[in-house]
PyMOL Python script that loads the backbone (N, CA, C, O; Angstrom):
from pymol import cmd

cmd.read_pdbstr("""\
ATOM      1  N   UNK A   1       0.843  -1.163   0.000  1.00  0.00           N
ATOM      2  CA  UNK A   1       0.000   0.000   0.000  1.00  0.00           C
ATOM      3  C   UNK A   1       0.900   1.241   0.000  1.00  0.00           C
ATOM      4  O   UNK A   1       1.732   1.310   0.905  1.00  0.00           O
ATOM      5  N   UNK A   2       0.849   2.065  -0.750  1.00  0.00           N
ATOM      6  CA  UNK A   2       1.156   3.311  -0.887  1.00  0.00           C
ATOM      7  C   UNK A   2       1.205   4.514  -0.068  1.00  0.00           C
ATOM      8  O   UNK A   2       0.102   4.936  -0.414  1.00  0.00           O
ATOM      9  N   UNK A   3       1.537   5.204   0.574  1.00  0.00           N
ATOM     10  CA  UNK A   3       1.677   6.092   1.351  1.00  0.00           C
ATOM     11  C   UNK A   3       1.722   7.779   1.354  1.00  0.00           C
ATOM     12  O   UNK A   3       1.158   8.685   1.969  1.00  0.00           O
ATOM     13  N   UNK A   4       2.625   7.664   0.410  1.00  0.00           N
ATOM     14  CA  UNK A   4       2.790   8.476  -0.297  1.00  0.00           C
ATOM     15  C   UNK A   4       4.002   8.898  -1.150  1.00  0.00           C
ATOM     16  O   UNK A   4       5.168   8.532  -0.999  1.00  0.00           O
ATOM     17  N   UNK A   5       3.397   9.918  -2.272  1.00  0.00           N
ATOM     18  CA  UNK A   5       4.426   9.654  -3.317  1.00  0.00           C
ATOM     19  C   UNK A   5       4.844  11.139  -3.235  1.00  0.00           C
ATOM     20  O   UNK A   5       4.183  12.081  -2.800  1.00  0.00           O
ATOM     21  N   UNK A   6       6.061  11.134  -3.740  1.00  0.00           N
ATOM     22  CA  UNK A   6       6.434  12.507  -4.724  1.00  0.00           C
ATOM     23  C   UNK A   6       7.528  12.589  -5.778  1.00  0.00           C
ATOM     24  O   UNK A   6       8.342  11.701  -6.029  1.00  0.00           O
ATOM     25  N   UNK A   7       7.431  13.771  -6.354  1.00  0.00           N
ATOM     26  CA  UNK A   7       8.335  13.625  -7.813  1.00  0.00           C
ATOM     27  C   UNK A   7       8.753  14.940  -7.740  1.00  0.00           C
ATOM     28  O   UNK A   7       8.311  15.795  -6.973  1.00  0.00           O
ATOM     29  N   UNK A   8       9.666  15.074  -8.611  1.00  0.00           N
ATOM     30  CA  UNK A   8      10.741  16.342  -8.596  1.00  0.00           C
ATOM     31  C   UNK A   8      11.745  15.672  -9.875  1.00  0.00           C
ATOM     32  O   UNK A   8      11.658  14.617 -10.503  1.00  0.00           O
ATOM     33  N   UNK A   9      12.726  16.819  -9.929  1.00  0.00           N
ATOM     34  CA  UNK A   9      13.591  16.455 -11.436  1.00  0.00           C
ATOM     35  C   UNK A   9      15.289  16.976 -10.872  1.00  0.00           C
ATOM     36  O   UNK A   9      15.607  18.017 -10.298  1.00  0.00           O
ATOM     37  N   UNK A  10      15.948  16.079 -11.197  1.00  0.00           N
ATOM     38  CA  UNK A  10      17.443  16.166 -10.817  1.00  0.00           C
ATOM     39  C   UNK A  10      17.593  16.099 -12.160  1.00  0.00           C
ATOM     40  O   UNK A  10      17.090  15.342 -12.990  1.00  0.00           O
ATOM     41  N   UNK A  11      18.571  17.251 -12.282  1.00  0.00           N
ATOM     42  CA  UNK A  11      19.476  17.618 -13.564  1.00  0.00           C
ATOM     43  C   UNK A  11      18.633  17.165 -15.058  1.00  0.00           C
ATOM     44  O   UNK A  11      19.079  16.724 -16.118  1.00  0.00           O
ATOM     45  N   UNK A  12      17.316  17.470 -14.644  1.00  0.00           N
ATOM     46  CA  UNK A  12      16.401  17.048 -15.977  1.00  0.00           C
ATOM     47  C   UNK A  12      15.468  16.118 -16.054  1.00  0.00           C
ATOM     48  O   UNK A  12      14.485  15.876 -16.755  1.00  0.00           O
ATOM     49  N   UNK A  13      16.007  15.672 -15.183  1.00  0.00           N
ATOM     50  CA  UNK A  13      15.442  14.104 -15.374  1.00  0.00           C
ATOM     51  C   UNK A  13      14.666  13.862 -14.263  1.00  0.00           C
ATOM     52  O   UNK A  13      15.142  14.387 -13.257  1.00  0.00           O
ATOM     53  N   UNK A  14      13.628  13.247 -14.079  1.00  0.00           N
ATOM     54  CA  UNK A  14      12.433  13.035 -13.363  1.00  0.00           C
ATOM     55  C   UNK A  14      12.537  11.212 -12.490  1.00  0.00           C
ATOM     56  O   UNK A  14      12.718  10.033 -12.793  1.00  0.00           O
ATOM     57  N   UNK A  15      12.321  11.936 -11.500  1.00  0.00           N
ATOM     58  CA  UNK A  15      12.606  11.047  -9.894  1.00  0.00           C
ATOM     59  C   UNK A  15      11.643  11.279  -9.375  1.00  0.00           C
ATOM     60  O   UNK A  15      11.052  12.358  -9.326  1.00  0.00           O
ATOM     61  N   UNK A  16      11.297  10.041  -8.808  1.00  0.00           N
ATOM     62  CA  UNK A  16       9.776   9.352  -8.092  1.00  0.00           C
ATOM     63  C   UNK A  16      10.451   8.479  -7.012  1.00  0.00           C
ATOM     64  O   UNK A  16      11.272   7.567  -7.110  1.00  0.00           O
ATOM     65  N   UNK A  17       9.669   9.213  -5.647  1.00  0.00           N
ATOM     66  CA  UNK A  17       9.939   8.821  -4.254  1.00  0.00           C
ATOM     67  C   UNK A  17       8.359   7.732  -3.799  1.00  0.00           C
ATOM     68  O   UNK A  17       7.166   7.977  -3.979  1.00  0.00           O
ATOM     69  N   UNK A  18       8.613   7.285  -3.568  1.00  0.00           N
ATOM     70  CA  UNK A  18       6.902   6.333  -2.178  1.00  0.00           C
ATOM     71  C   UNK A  18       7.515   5.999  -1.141  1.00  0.00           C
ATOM     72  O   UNK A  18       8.686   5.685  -0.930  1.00  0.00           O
ATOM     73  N   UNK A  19       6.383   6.117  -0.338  1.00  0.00           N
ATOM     74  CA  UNK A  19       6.544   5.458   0.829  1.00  0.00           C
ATOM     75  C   UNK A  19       5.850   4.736   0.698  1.00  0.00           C
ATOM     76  O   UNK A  19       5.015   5.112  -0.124  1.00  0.00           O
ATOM     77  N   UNK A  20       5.578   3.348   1.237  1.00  0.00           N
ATOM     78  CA  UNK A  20       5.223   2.067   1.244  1.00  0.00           C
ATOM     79  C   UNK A  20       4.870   1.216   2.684  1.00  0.00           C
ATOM     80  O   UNK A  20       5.534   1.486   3.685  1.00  0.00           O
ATOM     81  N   UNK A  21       4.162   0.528   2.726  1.00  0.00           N
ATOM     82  CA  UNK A  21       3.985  -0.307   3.666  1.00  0.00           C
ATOM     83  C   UNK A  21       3.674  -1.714   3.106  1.00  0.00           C
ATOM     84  O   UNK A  21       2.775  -1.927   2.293  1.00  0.00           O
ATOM     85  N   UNK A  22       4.526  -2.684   3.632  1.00  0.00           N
ATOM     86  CA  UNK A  22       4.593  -3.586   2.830  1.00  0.00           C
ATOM     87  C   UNK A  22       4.554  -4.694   4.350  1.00  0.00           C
ATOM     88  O   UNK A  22       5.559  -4.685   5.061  1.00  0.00           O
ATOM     89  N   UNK A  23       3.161  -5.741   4.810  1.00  0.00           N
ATOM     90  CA  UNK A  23       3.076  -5.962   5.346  1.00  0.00           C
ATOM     91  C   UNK A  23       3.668  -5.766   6.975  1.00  0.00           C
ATOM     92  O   UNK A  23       2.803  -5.047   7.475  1.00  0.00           O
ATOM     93  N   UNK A  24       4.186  -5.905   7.512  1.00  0.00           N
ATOM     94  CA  UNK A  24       4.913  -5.316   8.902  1.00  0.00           C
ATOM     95  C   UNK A  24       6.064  -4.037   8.607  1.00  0.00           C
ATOM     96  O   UNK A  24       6.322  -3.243   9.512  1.00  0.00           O
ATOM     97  N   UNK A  25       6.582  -3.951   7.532  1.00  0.00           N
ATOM     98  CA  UNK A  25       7.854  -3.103   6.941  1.00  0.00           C
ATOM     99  C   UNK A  25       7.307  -2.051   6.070  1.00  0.00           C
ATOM    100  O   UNK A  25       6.579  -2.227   5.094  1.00  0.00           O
ATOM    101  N   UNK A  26       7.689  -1.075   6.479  1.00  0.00           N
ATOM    102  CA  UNK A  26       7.882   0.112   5.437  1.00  0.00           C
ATOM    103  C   UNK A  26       9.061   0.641   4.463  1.00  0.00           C
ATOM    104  O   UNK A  26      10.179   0.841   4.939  1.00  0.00           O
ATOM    105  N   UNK A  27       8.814   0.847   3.192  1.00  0.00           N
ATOM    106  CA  UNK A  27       9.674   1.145   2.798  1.00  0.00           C
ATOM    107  C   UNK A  27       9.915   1.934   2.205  1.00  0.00           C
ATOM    108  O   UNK A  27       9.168   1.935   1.226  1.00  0.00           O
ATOM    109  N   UNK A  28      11.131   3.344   2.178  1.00  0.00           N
ATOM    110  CA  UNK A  28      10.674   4.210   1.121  1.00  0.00           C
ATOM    111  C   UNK A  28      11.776   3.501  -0.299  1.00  0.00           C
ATOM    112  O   UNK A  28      12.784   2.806  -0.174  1.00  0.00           O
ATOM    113  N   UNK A  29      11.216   3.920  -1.382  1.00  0.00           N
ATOM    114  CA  UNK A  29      11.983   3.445  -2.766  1.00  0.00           C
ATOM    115  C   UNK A  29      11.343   4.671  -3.836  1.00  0.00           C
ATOM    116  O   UNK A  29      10.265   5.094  -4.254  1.00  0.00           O
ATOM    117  N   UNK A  30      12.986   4.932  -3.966  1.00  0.00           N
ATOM    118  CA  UNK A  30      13.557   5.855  -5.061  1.00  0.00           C
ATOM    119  C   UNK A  30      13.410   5.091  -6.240  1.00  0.00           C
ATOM    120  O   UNK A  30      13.711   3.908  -6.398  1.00  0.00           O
ATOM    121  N   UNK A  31      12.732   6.179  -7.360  1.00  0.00           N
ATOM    122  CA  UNK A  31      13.064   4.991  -8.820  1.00  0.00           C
ATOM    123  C   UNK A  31      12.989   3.547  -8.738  1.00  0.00           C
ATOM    124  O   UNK A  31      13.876   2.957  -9.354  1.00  0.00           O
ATOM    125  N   UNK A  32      12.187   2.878  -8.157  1.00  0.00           N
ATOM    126  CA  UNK A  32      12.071   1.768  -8.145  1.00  0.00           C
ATOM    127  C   UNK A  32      13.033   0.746  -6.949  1.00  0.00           C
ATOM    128  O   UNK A  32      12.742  -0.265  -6.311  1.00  0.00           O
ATOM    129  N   UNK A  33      13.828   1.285  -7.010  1.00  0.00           N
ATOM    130  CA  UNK A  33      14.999   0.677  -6.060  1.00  0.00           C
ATOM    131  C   UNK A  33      14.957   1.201  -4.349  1.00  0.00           C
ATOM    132  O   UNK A  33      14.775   2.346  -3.935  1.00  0.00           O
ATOM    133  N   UNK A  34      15.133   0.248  -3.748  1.00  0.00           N
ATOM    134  CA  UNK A  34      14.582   0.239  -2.492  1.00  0.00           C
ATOM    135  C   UNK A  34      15.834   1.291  -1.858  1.00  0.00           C
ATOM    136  O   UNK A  34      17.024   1.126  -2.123  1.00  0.00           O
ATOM    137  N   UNK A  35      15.408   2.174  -1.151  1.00  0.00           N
ATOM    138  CA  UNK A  35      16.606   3.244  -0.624  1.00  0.00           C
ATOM    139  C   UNK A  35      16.467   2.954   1.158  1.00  0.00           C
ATOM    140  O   UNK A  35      17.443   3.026   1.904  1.00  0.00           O
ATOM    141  N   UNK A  36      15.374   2.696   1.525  1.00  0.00           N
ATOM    142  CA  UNK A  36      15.624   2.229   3.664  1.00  0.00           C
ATOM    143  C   UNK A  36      14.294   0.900   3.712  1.00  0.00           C
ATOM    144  O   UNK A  36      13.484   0.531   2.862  1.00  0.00           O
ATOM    145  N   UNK A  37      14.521   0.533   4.887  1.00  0.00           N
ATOM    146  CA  UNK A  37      13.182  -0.107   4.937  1.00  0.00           C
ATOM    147  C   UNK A  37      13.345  -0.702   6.679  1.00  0.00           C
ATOM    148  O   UNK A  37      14.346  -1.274   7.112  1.00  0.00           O
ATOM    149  N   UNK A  38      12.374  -0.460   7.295  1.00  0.00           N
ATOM    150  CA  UNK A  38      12.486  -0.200   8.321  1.00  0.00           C
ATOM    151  C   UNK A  38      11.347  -0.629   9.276  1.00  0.00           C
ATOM    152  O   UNK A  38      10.305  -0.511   8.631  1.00  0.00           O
ATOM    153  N   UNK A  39      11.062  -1.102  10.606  1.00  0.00           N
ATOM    154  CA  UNK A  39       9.754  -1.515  11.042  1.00  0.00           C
ATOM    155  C   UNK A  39       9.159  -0.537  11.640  1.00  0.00           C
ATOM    156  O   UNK A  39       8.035  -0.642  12.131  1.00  0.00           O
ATOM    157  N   UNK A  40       9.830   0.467  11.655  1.00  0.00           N
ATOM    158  CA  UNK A  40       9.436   1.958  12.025  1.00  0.00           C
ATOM    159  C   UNK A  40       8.678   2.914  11.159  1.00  0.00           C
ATOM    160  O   UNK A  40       9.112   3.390  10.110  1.00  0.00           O
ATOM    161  N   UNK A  41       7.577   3.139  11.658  1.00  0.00           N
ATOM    162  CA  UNK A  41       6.936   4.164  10.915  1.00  0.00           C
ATOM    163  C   UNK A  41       7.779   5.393  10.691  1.00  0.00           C
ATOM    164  O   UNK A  41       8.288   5.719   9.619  1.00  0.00           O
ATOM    165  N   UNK A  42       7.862   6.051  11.873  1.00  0.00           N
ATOM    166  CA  UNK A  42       8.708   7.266  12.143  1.00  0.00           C
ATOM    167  C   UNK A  42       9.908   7.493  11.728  1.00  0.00           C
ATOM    168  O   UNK A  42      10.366   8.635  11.784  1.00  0.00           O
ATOM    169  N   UNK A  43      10.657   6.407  11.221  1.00  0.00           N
ATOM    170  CA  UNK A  43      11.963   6.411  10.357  1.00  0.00           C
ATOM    171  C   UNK A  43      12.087   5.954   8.876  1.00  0.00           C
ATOM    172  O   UNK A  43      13.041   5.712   8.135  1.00  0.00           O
ATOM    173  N   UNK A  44      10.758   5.936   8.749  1.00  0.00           N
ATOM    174  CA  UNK A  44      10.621   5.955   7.346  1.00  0.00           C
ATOM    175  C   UNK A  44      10.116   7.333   6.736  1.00  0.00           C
ATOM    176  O   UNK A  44      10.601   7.765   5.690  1.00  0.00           O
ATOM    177  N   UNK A  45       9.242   7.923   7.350  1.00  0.00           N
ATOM    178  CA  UNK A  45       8.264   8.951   7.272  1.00  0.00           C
ATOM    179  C   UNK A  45       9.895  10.008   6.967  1.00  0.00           C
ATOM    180  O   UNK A  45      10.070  10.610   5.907  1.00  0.00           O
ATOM    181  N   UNK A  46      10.809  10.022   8.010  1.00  0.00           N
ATOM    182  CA  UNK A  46      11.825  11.341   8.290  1.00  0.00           C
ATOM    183  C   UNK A  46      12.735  10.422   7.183  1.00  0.00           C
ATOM    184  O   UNK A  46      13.545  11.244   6.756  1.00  0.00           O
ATOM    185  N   UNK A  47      12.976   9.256   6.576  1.00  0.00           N
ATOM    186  CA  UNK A  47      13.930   9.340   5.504  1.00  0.00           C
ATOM    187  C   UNK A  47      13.293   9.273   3.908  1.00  0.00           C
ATOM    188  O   UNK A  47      13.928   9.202   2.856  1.00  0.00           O
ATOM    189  N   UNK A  48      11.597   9.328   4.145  1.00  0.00           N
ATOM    190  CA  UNK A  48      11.262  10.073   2.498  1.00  0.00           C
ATOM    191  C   UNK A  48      11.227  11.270   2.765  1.00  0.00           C
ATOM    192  O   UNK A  48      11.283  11.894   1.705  1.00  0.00           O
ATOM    193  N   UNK A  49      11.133  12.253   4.031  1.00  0.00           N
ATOM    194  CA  UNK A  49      10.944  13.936   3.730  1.00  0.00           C
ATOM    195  C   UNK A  49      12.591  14.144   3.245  1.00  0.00           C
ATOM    196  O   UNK A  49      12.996  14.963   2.420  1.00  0.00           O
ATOM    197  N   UNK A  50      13.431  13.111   4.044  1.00  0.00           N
ATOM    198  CA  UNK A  50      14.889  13.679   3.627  1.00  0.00           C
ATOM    199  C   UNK A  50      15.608  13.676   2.233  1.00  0.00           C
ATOM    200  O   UNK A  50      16.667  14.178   1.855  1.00  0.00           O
ATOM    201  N   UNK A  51      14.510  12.821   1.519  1.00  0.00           N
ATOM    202  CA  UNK A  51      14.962  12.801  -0.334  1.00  0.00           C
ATOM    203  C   UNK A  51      14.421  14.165  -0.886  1.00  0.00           C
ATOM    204  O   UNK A  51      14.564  14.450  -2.075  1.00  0.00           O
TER     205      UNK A  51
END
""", "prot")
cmd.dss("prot")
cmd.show_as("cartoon", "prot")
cmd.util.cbc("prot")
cmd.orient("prot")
């Protein structure tokens, strides 16, 4: 389930953040590729505001 998303553009090019909840684990993933994942809400939440 989805959480939430956002997008923005580095040097042109267009980058897509989610946050995720993926049965007990959250995860945020950059471009497809998993960047933290964590059983913590609260440390997932503060490492997608930090992308």
């Amino acid at each position: 389930m989805v959480i939430k998303t956002k997008r923005f553009y580095v040097n042109g090019k267009s980058c897509k953040v989610k946050l995720k909840k993926e049965g007990a684990d959250y995860l945020v993933v950059v471009d497809g590729n998993v960047y933290a994942k964590t059983p913590n809400e609260l440390f997932a939440v503060q490492a997608f505001n930090e992308i």
